[in-house]
C-alpha positions, 0 to 999 in steps of 0.5 A: 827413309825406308818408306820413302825407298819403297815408294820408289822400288814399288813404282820403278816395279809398277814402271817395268810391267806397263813398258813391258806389256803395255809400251813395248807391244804398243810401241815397237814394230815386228816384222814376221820375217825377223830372227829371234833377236827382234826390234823388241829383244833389248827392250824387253830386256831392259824392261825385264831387268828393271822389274826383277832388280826393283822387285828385289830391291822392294823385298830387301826394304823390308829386311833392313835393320835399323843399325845400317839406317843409322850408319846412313845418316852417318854418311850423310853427316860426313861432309862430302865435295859439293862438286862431285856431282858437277864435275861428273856431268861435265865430264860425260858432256865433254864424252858426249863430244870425243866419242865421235873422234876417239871411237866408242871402246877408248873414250869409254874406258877413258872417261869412266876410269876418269869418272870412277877416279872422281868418285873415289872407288876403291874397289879393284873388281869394280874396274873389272865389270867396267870394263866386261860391261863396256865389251858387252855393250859393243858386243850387244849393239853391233852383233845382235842389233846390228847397230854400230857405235862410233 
């Protein structure tokens, strides 16, 4: 199992480095007279966050006690709905349909706290960075990108 996750962490970490310094120059168009906040400022960062959580990720594979890979089996032994994964899917084509009507802010909130609920969280601050990661993106898109969400 843990192999398998190194595997995966070693090629998202491989994946960030060619879009951030092969895809993202090759791909994205700069203008001399842009600000600071360019067409390549949010890739960038998306690249760059994709290799510093996947390089983290890839250290901590290496940390894992063999005590928490067995409480993983334990989980997958529990017998969880089957539906689960159906259901969120159906909920996020239905969001993809009322954005347009009830705007980007409402028919986040609406659907993520619905999802959340499907999903069973429990965790109260997990409701909280929902809603600062909801803000941020409409902050991001419309401020520095110049991009304005439904």
């Amino acid at each position: 199992m843990i192999s398998k996750e190194r595997y995966v962490w070693l090629f998202l970490f491989m994946s960030g480095i060619i879009i951030w310094k092969v895809l993202i120059p090759t791909q994205v168009q700069v203008n001399q007279n842009s600000s600071t906040y360019g067409p390549e400022f949010f890739p960038n960062v998306l690249a760059i966050a994709l290799i510093v959580i996947s390089a983290f990720s890839l250290l901590s594979t290496f940390f894992i006690r063999s005590s928490q890979e067995h409480e993983e089996k334990k989980e997958k032994d529990k017998e969880g709905s089957k539906w689960v994964g159906f259901i969120v899917f159906i909920i996020m084509g239905v969001y993809v349909f009322t954005i347009e009507f009830l705007h980007y802010i409402p028919a986040t909130i609406i659907f993520m706290l619905l999802i959340m609920w499907v999903l069973s969280v429990r965790k109260w601050y997990l409701y909280i960075v929902m809603f600062g990661i909801i803000f941020f993106v409409q902050y991001v898109f419309q401020n520095l990108l110049y991009i304005q969400l439904p």
